[in-house]
RODO-2510 file (C-alpha; in nm, 4 decimals, decimal comma):
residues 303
     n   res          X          Y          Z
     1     x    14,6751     6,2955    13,0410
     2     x    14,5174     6,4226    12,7217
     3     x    14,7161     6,7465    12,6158
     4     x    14,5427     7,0856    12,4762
     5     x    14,7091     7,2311    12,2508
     6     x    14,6882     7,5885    12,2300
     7     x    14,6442     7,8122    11,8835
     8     x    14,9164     7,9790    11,8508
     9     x    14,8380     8,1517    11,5085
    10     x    14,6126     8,4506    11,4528
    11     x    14,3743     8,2524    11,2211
    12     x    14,3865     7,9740    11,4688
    13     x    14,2358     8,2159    11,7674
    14     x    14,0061     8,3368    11,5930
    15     x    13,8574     8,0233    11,4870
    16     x    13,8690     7,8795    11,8723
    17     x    13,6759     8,2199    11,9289
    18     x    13,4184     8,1778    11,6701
    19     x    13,3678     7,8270    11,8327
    20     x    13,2872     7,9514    12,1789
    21     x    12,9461     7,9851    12,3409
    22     x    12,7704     8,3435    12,2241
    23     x    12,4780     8,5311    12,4098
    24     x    12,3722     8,5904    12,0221
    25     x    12,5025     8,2905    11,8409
    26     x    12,5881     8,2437    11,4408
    27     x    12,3583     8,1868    11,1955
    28     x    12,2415     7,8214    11,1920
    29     x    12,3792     7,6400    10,9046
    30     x    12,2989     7,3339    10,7524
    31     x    12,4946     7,0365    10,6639
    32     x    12,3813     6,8696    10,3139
    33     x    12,4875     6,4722    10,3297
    34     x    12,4358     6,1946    10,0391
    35     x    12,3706     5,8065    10,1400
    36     x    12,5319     5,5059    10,0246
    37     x    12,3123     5,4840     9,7596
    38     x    12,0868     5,7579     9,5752
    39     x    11,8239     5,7932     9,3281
    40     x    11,7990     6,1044     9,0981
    41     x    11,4769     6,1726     9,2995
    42     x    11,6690     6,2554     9,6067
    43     x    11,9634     6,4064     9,4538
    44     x    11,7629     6,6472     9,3050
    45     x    11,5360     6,7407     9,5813
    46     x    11,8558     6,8092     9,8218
    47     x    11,9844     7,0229     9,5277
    48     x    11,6258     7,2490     9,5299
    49     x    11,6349     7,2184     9,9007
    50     x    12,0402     7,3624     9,8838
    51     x    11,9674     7,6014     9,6636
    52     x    11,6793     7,7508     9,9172
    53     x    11,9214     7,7298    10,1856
    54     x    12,2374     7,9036    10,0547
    55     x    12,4753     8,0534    10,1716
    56     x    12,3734     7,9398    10,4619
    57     x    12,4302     7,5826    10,3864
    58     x    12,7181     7,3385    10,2626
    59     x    12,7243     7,0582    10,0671
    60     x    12,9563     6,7642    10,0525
    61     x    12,9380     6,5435     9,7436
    62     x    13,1121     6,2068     9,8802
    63     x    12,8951     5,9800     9,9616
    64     x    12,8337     5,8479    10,3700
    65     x    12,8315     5,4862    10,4107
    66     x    12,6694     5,5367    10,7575
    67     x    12,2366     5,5203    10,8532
    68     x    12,1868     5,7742    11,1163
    69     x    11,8849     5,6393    11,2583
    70     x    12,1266     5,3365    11,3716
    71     x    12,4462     5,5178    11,4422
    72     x    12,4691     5,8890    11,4890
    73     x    12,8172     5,9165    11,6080
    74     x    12,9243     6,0095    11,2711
    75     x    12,6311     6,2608    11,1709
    76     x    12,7670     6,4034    11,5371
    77     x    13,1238     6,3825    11,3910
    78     x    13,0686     6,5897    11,1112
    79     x    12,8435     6,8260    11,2794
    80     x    13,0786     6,9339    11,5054
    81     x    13,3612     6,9308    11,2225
    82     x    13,1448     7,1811    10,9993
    83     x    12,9703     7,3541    11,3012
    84     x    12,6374     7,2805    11,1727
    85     x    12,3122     7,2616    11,3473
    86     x    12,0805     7,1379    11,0809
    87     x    12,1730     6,8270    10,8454
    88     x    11,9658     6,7087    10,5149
    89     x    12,0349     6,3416    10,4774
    90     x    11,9414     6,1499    10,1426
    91     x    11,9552     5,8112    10,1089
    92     x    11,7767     5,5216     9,8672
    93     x    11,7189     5,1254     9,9663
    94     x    11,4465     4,8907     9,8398
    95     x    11,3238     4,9179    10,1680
    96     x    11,3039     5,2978    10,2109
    97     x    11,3213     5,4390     9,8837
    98     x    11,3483     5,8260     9,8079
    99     x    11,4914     5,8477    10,1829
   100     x    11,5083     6,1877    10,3308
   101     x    11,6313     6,2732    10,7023
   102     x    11,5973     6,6159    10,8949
   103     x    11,8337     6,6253    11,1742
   104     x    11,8438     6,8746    11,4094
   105     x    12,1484     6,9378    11,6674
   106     x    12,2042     7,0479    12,0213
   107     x    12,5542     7,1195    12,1633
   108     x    12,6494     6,8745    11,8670
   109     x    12,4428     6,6159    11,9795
   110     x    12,1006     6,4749    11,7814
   111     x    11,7897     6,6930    11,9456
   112     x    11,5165     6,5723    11,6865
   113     x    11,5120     6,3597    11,4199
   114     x    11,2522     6,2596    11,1194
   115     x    11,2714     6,0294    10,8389
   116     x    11,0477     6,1445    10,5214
   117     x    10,9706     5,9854    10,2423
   118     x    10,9423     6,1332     9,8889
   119     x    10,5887     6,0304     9,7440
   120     x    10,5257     6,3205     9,4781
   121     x    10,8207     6,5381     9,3719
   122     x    10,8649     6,8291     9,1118
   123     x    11,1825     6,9842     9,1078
   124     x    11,2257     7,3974     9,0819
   125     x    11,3234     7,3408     8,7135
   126     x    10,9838     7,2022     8,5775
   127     x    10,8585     7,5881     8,6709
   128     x    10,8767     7,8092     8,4270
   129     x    10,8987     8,0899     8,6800
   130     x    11,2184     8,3817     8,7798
   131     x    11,4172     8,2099     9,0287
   132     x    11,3879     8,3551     9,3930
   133     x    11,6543     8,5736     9,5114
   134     x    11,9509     8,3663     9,7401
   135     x    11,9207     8,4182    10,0662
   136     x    11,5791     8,5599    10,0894
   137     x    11,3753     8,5002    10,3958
   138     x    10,9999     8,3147    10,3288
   139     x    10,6972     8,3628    10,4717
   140     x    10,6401     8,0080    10,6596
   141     x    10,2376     7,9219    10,6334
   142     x    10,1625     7,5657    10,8059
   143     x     9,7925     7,4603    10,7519
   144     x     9,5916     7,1744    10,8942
   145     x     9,4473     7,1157    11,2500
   146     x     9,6975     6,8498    11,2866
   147     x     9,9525     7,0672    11,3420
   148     x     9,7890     7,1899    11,7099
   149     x     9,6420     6,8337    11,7716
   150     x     9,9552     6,6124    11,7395
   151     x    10,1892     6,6291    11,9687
   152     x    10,4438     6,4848    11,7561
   153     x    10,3571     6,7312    11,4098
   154     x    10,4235     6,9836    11,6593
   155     x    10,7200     6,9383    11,7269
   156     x    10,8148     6,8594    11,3587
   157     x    10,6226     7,1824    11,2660
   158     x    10,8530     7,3550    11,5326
   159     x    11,1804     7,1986    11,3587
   160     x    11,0471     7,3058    11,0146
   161     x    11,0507     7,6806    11,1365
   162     x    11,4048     7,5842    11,2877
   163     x    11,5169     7,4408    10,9060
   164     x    11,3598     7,7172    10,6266
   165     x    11,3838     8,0593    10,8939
   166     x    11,7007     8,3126    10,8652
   167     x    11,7752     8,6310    11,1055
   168     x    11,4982     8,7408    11,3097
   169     x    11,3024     9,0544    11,1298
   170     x    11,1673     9,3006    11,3344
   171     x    11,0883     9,5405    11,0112
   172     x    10,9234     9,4193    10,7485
   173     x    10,9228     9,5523    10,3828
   174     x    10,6542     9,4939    10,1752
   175     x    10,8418     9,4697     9,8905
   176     x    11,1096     9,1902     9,9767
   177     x    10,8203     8,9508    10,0759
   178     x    10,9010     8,7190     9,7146
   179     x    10,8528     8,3456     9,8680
   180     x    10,6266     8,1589    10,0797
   181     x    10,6829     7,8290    10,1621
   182     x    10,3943     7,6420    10,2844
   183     x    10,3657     7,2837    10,4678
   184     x    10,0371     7,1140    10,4835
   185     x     9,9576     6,8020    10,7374
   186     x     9,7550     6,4945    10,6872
   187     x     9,6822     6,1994    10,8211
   188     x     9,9892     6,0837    10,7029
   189     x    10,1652     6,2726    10,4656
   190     x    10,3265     6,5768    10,5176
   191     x    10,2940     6,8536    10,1995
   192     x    10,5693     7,1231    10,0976
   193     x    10,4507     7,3806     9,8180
   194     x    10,7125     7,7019     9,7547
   195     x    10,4889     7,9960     9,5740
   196     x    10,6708     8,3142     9,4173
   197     x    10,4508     8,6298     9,5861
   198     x    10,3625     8,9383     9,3099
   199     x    10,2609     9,2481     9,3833
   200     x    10,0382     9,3500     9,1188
   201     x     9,8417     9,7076     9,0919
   202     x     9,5270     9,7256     9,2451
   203     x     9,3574    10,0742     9,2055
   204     x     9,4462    10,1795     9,5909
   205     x     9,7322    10,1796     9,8075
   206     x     9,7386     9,8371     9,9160
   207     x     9,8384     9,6144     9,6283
   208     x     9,6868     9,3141     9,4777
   209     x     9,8669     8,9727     9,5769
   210     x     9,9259     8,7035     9,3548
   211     x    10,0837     8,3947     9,4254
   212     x    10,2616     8,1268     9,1679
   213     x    10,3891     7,8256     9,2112
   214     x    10,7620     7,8162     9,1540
   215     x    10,9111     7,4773     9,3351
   216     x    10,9880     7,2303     9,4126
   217     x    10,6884     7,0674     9,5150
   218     x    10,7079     6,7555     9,7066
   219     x    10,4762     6,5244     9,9222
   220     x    10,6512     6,3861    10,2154
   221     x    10,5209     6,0212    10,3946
   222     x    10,6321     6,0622    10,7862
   223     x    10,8171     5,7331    10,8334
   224     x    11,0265     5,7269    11,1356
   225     x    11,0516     5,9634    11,4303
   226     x    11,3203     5,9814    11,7286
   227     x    11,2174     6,3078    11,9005
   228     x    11,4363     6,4644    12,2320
   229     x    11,2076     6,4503    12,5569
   230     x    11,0638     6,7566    12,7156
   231     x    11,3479     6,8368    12,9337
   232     x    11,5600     6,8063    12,6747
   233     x    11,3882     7,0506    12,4334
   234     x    11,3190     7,3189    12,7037
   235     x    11,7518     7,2854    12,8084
   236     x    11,7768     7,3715    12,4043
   237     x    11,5560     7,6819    12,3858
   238     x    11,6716     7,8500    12,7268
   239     x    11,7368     8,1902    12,7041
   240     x    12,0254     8,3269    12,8679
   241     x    11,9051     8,5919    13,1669
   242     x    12,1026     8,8831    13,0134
   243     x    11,8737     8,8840    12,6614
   244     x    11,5465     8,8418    12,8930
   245     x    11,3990     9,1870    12,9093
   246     x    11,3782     9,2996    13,2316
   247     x    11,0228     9,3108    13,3942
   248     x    10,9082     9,7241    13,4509
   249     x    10,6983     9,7257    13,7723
   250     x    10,3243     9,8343    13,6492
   251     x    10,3691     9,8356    13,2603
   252     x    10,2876     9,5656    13,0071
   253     x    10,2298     9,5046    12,6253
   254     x     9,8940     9,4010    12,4826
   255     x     9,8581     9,1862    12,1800
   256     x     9,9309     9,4390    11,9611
   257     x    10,1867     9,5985    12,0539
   258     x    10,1075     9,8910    12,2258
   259     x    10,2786     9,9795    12,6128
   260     x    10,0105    10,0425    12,8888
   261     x    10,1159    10,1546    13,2623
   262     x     9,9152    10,2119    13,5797
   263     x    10,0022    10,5022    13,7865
   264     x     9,8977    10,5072    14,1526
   265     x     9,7676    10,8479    14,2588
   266     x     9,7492    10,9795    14,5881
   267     x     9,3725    10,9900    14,7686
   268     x     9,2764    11,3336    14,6441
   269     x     9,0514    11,6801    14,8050
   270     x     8,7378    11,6392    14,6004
   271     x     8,6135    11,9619    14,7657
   272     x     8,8834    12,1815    14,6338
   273     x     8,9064    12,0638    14,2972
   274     x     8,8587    12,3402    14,0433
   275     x     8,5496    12,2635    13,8048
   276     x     8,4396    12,4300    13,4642
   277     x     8,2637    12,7363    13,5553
   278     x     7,8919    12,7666    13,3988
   279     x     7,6983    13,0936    13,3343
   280     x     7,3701    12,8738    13,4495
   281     x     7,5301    12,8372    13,7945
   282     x     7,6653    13,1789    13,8173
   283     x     7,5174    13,4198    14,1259
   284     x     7,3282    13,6533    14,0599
   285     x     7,3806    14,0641    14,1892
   286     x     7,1370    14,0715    14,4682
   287     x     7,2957    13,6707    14,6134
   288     x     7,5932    13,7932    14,5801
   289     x     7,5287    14,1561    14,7881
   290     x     7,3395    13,9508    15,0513
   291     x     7,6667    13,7017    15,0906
   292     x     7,9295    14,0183    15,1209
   293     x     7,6474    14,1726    15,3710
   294     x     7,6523    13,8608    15,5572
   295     x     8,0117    13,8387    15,5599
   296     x     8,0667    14,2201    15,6853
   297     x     7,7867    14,1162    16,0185
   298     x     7,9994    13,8236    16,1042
   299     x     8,3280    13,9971    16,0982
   300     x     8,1225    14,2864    16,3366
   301     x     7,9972    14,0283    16,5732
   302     x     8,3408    13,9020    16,6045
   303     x     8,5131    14,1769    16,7181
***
């Protein structure tokens, strides 16, 4: 029988802890791995890619004599050693030069995987721009009709969005909007462009937007693809029942925002309802004599 050994230190509970299933669960963080062999190309595009990443990110600088398109036991080894969900691959053959791999995990297991390859690359130090503040959440923009017509680019546009987002913001400040990352699609290439946003005066409230180009810059060629099946993918994004809101009888949201409700009413007593009196309608002296005269008969003929 295989024994468990139990933590018996402090440190060592709160570790097993940390590892346990969460309704909210820890940041994702993403695992930066080097090939066999590498070419200053890739080396230096998983350095700009690191330094958009961090903190959230670690980097090992050995070098992995493993391909994970033909054995993913280790790239599952180390994700479950570094509790990462997202891993940046680099590698360099004569066959697949400027090699990049975007992994993405479930329950330490490969979800989604895509090989890129570097066509066009400028690195984040051939702009002569300020460097973006670390940690920083971008603005994702994804552009071309491709991205709703393939079924594959849309699931590689939906790992993208897993890769370059942070902490869900419900607030926005116009202010700490600095970087925009945006990925274009092709027939066949797949475009990253990182822009540097300034707020500029304008005259009026609303400010003037400019956008620069700050890096890096690189035009990906989709090579390979090993993407999780349906069932797979809809296991990974369940959401637990206790973070579903719970459904209010008669109330929803529209698109923007805003909370309607119905309220049933009762059938209601048309004739008593109490109108806006008019001076047009009012009775005049000699109606309103004959009306008391005709009540005073019938209250004689009654007795």
């Amino acid at each position: 029988m295989q024994r468990i050994k139990k933590p018996t230190t402090h440190k060592g509970k709160k570790f097993i802890l940390d590892r346990e299933p969460k309704l909210i669960e820890n940041k994702k963080e993403s695992l930066f791995l080097y090939g066999r062999k590498g070419s200053e190309i890739v080396n230096n595009c998983l350095k700009d890619l690191y330094h958009l990443k961090k903190p959230d990110a670690i980097k090992l600088g050995e070098k992995n004599d493993f391909l994970p398109f033909e054995s993913s036991s280790e790239i599952e080894r180390l994700s479950k050693k570094y509790d990462a969900s997202l891993i940046f691959f680099g590698s360099h053959n004569k066959k697949r030069p400027n090699n990049l791999i975007l992994c993405r995990m479930y329950d330490h297991s490969i979800l989604d995987m895509v090989e890129l390859g570097i066509k066009n690359y400028r690195g984040i130090s051939e702009f002569k721009t300020e460097t973006i503040t670390t940690g920083l959440k971008p603005c994702l923009v994804f552009s071309g009709p491709l991205f709703e017509q393939d079924s594959d680019l849309k699931r590689i546009q939906n790992m993208l969005v897993d890769f370059f987002q942070r902490e869900d913001a419900t607030n926005i400040r116009l202010q700490g909007l600095e970087h925009v990352l945006m990925f274009t699609a092709t027939q066949d290439e797949l475009l990253m462009r990182s822009y540097r946003i300034f707020l500029k005066k304008s005259g009026c409230k609303t400010p003037r937007v400019e956008l620069e180009e700050h890096g890096p810059s690189i035009d990906f060629v989709i090579r390979r693809k090993k993407l999780g099946s349906e069932e797979l993918f809809k296991l990974a994004c369940k959401v637990p029942k206790e973070l579903k809101a719970k459904k209010v009888k008669n109330v929803k949201t529209n698109v923007f925002g805003t909370k309607l409700g119905r309220v049933h009413v009762g059938k209601q007593n048309i004739g008593k309802l109490q109108t806006r009196k008019m001076k047009g309608l009012r009775k005049s002296a000699t109606e309103r004599r004959k009306m008391r005269a005709n009540k005073e008969k019938r209250k004689r003929d009654g007795k």
